[in-house]
LUMKE-288408 format. One record per residue: residue number from 0; residue in one letter; chain; x, y, z of N, C-alpha, C in turn. Coordinates in nm, 3 decimals. Layout:
REM residues N
(NUM,"A","A",(X,Y,Z),(X,Y,Z),(X,Y,Z))
...
//
This chain:
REM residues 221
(0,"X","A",(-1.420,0.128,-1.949),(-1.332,0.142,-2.065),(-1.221,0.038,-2.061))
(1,"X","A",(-1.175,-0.068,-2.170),(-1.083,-0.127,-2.165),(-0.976,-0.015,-2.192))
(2,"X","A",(-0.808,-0.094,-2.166),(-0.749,-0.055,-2.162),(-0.634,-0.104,-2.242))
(3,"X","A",(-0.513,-0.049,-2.300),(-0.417,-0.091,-2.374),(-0.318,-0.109,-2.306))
(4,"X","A",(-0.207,-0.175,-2.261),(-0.066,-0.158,-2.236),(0.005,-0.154,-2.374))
(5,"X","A",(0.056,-0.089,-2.382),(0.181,-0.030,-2.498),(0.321,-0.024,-2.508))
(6,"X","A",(0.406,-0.087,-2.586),(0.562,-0.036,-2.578),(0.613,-0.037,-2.748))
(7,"X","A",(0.665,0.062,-2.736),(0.769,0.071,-2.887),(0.876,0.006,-2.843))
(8,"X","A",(0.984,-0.025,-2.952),(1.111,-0.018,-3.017),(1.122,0.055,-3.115))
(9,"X","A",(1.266,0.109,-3.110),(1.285,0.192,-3.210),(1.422,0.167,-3.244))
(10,"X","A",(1.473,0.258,-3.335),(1.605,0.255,-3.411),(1.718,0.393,-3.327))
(11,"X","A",(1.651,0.428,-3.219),(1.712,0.509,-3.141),(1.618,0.628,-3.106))
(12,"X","A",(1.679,0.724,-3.053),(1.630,0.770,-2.921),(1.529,0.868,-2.962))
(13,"X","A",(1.582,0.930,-3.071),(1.484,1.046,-3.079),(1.445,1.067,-3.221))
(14,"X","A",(1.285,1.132,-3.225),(1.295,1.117,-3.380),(1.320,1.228,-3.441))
(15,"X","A",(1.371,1.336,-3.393),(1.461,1.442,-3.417),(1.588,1.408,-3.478))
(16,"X","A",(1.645,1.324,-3.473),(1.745,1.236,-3.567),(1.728,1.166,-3.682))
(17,"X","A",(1.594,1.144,-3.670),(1.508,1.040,-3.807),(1.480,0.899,-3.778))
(18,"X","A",(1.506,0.866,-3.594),(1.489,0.738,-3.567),(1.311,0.679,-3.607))
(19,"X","A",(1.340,0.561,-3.561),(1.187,0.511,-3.645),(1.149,0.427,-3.560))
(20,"X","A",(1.001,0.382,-3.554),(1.010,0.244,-3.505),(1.006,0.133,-3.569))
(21,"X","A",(1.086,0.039,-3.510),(1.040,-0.122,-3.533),(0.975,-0.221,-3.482))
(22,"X","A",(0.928,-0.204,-3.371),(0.822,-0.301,-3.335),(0.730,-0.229,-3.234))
(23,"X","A",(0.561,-0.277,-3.246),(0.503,-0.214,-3.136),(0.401,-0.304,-3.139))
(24,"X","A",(0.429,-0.335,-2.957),(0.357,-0.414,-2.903),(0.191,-0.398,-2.788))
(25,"X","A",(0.082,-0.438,-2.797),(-0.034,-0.376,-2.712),(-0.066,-0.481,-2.643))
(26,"X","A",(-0.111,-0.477,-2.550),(-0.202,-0.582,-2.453),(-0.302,-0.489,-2.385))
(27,"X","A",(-0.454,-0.608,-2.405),(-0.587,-0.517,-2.423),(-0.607,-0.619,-2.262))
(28,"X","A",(-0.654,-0.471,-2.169),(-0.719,-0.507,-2.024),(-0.854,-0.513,-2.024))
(29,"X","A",(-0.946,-0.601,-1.924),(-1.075,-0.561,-1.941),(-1.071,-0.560,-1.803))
(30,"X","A",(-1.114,-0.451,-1.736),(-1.109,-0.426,-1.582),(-1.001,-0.504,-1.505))
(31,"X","A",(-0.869,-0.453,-1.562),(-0.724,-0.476,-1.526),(-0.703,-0.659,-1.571))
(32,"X","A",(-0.765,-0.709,-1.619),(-0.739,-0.882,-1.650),(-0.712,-0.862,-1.774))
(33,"X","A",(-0.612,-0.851,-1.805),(-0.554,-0.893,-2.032),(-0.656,-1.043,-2.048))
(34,"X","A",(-0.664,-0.957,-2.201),(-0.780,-1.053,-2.268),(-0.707,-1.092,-2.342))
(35,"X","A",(-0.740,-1.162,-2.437),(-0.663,-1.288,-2.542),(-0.629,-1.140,-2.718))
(36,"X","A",(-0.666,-1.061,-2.621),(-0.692,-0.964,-2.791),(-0.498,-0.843,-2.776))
(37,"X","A",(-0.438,-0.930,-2.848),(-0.303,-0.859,-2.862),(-0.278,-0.783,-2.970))
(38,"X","A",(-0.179,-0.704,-3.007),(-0.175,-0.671,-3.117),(0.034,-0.662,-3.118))
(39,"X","A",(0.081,-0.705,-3.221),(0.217,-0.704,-3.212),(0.285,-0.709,-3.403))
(40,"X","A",(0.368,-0.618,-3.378),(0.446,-0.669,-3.513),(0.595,-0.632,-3.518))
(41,"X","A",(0.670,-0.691,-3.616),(0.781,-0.567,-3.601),(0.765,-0.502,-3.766))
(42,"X","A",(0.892,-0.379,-3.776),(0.865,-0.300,-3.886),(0.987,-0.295,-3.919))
(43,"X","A",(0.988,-0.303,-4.076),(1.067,-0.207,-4.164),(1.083,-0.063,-4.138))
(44,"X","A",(1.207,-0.049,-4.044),(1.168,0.134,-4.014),(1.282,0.240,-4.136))
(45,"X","A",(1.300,0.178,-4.265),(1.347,0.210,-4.374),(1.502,0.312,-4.382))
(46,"X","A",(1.547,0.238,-4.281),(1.671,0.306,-4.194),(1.765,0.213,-4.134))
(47,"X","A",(1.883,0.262,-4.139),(1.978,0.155,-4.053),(1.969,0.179,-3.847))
(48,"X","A",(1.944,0.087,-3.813),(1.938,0.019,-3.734),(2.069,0.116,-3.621))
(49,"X","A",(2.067,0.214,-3.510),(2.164,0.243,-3.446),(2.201,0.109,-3.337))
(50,"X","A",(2.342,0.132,-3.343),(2.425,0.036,-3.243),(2.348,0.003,-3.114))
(51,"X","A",(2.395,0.114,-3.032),(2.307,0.110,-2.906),(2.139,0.075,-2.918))
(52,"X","A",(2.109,0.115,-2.984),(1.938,0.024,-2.988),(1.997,-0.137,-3.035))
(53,"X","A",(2.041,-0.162,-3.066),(2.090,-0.295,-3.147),(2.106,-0.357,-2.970))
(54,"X","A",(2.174,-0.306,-2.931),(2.222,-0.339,-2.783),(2.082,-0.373,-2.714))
(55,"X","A",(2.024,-0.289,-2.742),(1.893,-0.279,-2.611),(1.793,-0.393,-2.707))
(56,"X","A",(1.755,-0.385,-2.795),(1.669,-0.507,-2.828),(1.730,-0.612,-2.945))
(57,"X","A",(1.839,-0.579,-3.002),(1.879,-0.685,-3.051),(1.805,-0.735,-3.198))
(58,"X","A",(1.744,-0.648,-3.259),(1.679,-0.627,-3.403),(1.769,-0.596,-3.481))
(59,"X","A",(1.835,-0.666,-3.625),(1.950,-0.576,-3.686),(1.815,-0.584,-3.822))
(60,"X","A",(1.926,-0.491,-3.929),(1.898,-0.456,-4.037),(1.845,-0.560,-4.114))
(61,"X","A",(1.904,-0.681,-4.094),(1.854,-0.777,-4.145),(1.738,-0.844,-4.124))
(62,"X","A",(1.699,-0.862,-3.976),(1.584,-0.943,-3.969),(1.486,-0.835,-4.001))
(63,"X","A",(1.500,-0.698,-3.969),(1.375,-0.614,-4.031),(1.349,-0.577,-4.174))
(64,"X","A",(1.441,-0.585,-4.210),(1.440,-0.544,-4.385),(1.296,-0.638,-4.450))
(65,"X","A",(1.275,-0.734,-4.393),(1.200,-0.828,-4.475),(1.047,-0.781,-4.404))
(66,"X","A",(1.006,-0.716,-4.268),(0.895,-0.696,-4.245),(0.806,-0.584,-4.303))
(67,"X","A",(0.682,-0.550,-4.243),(0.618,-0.500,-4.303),(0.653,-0.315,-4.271))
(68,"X","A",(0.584,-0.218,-4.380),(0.600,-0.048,-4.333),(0.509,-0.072,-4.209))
(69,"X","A",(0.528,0.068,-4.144),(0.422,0.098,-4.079),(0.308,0.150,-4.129))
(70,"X","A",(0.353,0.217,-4.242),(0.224,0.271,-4.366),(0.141,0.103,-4.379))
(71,"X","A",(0.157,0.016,-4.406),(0.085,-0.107,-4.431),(0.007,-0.166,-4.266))
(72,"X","A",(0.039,-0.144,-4.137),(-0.036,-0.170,-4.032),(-0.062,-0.116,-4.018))
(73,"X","A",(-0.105,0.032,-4.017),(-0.122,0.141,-3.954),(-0.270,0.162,-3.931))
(74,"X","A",(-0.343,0.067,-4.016),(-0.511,0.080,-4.027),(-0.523,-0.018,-3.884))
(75,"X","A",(-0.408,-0.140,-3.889),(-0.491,-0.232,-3.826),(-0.465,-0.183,-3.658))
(76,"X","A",(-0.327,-0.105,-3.664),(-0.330,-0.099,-3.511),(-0.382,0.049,-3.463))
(77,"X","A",(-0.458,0.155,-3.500),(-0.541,0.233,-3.474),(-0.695,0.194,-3.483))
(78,"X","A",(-0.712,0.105,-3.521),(-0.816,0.005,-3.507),(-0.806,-0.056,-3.329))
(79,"X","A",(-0.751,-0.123,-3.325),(-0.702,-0.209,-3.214),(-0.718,-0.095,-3.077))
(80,"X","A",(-0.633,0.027,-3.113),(-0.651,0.090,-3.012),(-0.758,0.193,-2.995))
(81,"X","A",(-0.827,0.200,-3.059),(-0.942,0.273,-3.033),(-1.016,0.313,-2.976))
(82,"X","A",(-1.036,0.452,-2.926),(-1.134,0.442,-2.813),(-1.103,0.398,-2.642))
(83,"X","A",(-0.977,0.390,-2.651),(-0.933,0.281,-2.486),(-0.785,0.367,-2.420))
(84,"X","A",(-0.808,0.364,-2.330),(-0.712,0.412,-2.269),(-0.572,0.384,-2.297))
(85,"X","A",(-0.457,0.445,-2.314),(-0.370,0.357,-2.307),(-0.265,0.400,-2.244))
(86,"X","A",(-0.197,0.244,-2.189),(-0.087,0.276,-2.026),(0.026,0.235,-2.111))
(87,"X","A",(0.115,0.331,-2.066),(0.273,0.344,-2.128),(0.379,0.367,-2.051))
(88,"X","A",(0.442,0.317,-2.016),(0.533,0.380,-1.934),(0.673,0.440,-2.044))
(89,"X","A",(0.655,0.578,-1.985),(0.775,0.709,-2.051),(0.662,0.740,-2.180))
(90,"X","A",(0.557,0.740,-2.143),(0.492,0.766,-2.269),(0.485,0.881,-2.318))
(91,"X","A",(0.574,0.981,-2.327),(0.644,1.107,-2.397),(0.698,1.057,-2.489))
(92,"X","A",(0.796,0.933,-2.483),(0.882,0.852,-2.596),(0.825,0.780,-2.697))
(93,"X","A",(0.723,0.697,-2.671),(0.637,0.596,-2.757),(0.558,0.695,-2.793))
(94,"X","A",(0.495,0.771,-2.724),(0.385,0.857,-2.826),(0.496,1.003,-2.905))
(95,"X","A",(0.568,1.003,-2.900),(0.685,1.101,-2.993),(0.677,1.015,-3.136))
(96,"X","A",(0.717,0.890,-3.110),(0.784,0.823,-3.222),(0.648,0.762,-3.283))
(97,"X","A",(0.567,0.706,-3.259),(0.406,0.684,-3.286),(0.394,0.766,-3.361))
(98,"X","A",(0.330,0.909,-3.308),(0.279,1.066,-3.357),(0.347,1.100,-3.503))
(99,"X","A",(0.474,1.072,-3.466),(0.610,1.098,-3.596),(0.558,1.023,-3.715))
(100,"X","A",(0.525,0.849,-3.694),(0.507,0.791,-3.829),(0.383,0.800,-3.882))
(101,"X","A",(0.308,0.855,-3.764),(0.182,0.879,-3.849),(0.175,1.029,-3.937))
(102,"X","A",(0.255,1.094,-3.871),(0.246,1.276,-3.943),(0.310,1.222,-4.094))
(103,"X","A",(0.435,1.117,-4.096),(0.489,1.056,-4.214),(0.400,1.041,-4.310))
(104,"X","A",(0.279,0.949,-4.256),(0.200,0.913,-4.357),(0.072,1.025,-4.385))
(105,"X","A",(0.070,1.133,-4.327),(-0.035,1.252,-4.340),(-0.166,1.163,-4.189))
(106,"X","A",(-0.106,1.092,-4.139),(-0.222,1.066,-4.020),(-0.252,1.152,-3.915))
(107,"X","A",(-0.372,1.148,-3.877),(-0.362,1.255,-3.746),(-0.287,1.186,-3.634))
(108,"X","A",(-0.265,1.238,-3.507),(-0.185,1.185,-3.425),(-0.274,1.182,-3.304))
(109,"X","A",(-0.244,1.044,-3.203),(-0.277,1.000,-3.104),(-0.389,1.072,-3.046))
(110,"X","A",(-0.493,1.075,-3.035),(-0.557,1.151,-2.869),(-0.619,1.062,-2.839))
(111,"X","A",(-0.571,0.968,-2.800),(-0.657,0.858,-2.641),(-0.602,0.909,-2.542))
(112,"X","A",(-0.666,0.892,-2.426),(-0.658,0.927,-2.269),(-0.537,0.807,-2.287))
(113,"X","A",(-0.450,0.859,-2.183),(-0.320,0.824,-2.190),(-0.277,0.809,-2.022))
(114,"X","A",(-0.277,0.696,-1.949),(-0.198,0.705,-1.841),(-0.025,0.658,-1.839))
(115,"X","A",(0.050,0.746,-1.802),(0.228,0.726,-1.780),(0.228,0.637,-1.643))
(116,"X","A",(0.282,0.514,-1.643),(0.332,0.433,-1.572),(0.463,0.503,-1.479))
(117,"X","A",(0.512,0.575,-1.545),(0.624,0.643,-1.499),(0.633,0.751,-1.434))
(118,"X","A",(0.540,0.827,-1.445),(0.448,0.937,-1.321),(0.419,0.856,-1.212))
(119,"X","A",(0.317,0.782,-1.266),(0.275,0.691,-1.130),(0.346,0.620,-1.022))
(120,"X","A",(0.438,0.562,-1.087),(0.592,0.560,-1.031),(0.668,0.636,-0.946))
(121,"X","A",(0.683,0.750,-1.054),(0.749,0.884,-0.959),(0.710,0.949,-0.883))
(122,"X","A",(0.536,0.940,-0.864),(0.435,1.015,-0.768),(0.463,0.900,-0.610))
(123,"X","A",(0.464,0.776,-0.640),(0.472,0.650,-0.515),(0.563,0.665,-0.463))
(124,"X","A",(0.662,0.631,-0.556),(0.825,0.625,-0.484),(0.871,0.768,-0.566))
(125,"X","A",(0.874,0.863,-0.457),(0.976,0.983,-0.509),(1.125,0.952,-0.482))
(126,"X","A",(1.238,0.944,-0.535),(1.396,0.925,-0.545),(1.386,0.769,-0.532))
(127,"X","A",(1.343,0.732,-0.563),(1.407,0.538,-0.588),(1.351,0.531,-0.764))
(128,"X","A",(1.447,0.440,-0.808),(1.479,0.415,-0.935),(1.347,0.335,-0.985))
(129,"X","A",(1.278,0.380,-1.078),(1.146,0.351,-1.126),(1.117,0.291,-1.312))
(130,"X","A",(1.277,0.290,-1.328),(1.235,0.216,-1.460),(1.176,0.049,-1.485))
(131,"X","A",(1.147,0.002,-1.561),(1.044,-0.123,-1.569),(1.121,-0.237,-1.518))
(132,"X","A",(1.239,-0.289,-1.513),(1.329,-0.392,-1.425),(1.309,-0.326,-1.271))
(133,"X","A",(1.323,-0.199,-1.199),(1.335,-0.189,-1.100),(1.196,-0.199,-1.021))
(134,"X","A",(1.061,-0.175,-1.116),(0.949,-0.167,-1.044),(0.938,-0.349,-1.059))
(135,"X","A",(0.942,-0.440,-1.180),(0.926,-0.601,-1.167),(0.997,-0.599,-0.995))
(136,"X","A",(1.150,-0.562,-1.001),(1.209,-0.571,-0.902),(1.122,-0.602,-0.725))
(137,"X","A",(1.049,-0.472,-0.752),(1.018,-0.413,-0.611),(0.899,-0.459,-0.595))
(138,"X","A",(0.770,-0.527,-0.694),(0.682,-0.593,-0.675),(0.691,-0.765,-0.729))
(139,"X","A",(0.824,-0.823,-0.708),(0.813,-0.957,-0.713),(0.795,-0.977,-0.828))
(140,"X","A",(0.762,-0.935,-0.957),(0.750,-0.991,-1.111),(0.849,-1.055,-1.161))
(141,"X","A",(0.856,-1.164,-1.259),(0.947,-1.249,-1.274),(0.979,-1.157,-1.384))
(142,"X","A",(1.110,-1.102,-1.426),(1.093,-1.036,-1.545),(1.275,-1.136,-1.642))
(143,"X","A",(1.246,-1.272,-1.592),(1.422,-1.345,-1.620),(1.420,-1.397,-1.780))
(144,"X","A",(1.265,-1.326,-1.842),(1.230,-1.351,-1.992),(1.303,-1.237,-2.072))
(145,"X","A",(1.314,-1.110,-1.984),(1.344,-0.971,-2.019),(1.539,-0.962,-2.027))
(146,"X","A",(1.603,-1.062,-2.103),(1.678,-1.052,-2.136),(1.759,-0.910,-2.220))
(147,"X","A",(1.648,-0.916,-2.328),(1.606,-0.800,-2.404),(1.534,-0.740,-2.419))
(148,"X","A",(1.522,-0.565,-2.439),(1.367,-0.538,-2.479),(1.290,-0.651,-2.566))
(149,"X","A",(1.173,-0.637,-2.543),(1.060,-0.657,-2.654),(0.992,-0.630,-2.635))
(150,"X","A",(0.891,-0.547,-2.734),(0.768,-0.452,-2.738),(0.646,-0.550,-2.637))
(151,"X","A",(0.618,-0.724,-2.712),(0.535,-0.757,-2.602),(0.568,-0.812,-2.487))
(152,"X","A",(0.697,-0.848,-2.430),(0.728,-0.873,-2.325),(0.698,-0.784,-2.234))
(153,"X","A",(0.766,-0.664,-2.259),(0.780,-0.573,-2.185),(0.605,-0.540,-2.140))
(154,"X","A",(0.566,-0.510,-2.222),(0.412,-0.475,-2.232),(0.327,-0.607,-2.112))
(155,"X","A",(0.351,-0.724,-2.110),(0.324,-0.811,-2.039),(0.339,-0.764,-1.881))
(156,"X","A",(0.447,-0.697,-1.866),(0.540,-0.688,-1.736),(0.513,-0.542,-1.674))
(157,"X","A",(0.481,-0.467,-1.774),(0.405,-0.380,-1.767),(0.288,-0.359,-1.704))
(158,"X","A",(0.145,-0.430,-1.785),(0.058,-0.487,-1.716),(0.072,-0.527,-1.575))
(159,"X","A",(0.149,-0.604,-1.516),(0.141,-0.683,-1.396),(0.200,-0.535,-1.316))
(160,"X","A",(0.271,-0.456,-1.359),(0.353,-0.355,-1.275),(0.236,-0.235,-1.252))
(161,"X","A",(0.126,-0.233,-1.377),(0.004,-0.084,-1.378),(-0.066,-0.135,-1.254))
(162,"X","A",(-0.110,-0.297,-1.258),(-0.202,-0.367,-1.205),(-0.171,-0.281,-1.003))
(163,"X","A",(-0.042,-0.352,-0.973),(0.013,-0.334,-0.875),(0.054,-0.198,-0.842))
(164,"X","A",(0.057,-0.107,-0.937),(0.093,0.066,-0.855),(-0.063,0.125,-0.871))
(165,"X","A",(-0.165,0.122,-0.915),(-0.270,0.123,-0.896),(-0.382,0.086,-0.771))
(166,"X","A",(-0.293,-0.061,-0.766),(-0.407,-0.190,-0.605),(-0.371,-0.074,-0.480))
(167,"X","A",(-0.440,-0.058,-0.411),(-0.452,-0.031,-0.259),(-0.447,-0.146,-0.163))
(168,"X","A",(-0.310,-0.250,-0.203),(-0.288,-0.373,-0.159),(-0.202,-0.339,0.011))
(169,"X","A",(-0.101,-0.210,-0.040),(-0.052,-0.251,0.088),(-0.153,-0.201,0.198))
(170,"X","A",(-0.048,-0.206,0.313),(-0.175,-0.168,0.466),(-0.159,-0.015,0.474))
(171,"X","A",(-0.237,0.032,0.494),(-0.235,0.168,0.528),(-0.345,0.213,0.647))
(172,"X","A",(-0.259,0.286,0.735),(-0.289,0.337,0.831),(-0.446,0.496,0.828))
(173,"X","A",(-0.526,0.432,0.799),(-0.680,0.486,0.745),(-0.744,0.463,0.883))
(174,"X","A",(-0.688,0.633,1.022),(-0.784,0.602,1.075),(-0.882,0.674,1.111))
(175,"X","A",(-0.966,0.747,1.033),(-1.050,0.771,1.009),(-1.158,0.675,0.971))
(176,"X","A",(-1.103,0.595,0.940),(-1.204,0.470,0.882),(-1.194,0.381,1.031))
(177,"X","A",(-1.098,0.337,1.060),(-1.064,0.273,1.199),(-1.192,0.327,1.340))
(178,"X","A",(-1.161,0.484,1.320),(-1.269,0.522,1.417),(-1.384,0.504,1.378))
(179,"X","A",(-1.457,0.520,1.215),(-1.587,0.508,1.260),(-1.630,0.335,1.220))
(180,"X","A",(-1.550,0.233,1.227),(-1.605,0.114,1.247),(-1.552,0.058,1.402))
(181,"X","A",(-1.476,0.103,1.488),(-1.480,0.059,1.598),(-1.559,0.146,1.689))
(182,"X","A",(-1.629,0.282,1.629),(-1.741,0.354,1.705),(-1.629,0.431,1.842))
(183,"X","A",(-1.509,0.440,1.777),(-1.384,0.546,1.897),(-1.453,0.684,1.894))
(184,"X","A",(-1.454,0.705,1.997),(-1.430,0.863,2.053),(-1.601,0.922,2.002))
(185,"X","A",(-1.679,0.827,2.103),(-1.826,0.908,2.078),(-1.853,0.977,2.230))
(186,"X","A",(-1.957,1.030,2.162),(-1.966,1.170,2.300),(-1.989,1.076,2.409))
(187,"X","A",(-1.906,1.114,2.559),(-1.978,1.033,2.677),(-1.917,0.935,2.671))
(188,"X","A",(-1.816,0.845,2.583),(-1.792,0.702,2.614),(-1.622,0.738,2.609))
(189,"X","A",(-1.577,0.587,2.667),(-1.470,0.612,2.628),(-1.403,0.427,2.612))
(190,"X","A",(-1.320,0.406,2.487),(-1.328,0.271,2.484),(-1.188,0.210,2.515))
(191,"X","A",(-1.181,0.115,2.612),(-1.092,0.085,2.644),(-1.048,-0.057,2.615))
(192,"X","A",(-0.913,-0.035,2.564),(-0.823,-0.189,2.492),(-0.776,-0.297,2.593))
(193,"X","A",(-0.785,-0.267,2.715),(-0.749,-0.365,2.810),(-0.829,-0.410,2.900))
(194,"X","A",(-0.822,-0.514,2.973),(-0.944,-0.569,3.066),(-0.921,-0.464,3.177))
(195,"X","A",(-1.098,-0.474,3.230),(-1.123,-0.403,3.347),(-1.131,-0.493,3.447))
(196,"X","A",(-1.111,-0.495,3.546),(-1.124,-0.577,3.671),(-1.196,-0.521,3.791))
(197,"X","A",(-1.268,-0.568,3.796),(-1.345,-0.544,3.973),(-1.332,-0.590,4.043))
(198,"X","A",(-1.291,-0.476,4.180),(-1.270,-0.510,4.273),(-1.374,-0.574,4.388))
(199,"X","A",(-1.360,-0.649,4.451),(-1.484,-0.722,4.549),(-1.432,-0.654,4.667))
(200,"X","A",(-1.558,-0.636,4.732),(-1.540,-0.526,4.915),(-1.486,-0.587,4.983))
(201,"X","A",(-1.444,-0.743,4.972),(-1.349,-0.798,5.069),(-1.194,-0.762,5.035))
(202,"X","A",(-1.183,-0.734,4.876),(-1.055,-0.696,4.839),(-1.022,-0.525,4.882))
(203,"X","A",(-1.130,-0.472,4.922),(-1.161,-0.343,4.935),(-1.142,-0.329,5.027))
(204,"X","A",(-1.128,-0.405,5.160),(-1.129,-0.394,5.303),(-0.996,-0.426,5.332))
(205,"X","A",(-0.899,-0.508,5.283),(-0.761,-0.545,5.277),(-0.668,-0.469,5.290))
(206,"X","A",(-0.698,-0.390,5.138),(-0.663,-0.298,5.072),(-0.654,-0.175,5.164))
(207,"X","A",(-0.747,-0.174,5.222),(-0.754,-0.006,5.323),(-0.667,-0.065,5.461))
(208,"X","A",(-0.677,-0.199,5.495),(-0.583,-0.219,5.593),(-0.436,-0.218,5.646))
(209,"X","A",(-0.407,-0.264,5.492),(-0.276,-0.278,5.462),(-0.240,-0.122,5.412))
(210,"X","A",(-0.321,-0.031,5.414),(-0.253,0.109,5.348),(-0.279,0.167,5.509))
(211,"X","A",(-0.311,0.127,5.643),(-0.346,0.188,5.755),(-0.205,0.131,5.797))
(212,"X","A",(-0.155,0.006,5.774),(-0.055,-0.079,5.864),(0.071,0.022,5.783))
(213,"X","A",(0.082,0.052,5.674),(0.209,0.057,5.621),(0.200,0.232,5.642))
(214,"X","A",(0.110,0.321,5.661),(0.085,0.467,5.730),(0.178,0.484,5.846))
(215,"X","A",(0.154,0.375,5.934),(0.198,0.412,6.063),(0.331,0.379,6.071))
(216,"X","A",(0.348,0.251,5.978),(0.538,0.206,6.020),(0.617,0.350,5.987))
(217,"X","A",(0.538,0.368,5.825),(0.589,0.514,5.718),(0.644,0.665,5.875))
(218,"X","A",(0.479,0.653,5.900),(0.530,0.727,6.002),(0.604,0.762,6.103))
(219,"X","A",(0.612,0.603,6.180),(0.694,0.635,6.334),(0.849,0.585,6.244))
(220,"X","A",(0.873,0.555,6.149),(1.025,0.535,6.121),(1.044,0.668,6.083))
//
């Protein structure tokens, strides 16, 4: 099954307020490698624009006023995602506000198999900080493009972050596997990590002399 990476923008936090989105960005995996097949736009979310989102991606009223509804993409990007998994990180949030503009337009809402980046996260590292700058952070991703949100940036960085909490890259101590390719602990044997040395009967005869000589000093002192 290919796979989607996904991120919204929106006009704020919740759509219990009437926030909306304005841009949503996908990147299509084919056995974890992004293919050339993107999908991105931004939207007219027919609403003013809250401050603090203004802050976080930097979209005002103006540059969106002129783009398209989501009622007008809405064929092309349920198309796009079809059928494919899709990886989200906080995806309670993007699929809230998603679900919302489609109930708007009488659409049914989301059911693709859905993996949260942010579980996966919180399942690896329990108590260390797991939002999308701190995981680039902790696996080396360059994220110095991520000035601001953006639906496909983020989604890019994303990708490289699913790729890496997924890999069974680091080392792990598997020894169960250890024992049965070094053949440890079979009946009757026993395997030993350091050299054996043999002794020769001339070293053997020394040996008993020098433990007869040092008996007797032991003794008469």
């Amino acid at each position: 099954m290919n796979e989607i990476v996904l991120d919204t923008e929106t006009t704020g936090l919740s759509v219990k307020d009437g926030h909306r989105i304005v841009e949503i960005g996908c990147i299509e995996l084919e056995n974890l490698i992004p293919t050339k097949n993107k999908f991105h736009c931004y939207l007219n979310p027919e609403r003013k624009v809250s401050e603090k989102a203004i802050e976080v991606h930097g979209y005002t009223d103006d540059f969106l006023s002129g783009k398209k509804k989501f009622s007008e993409v809405v064929d092309e990007f349920l198309s796009f995602i079809k059928g494919k998994r899709l990886i989200i990180h906080n995806a309670e949030f993007d699929l809230s506000h998603l679900n919302n503009e489609l109930k708007l337009i009488n659409k049914n809402k989301i059911e693709n198999e859905v993996i949260d980046t942010l579980t996966l996260a919180r399942d690896k590292f329990p108590g260390s900080l797991i939002n999308l700058d701190s995981l680039c952070k902790r696996y080396r991703i360059d994220n110095s493009k991520r000035a601001q949100h953006s639906a496909l940036i983020d989604c890019d960085l994303l990708a490289k972050v699913y790729i890496n909490l997924i890999d069974q890259k680091e080392p792990s101590l598997n020894f169960q596997n250890q024992d049965e390719k070094l053949n440890i602990l079979k009946k009757e044997e026993v395997l030993y990590f350091t050299k054996v040395i043999q002794i020769s009967e001339e070293e053997m005869k020394k040996h008993d002399e020098f433990l007869k000589i040092n008996l007797k000093k032991n003794y008469f002192n």
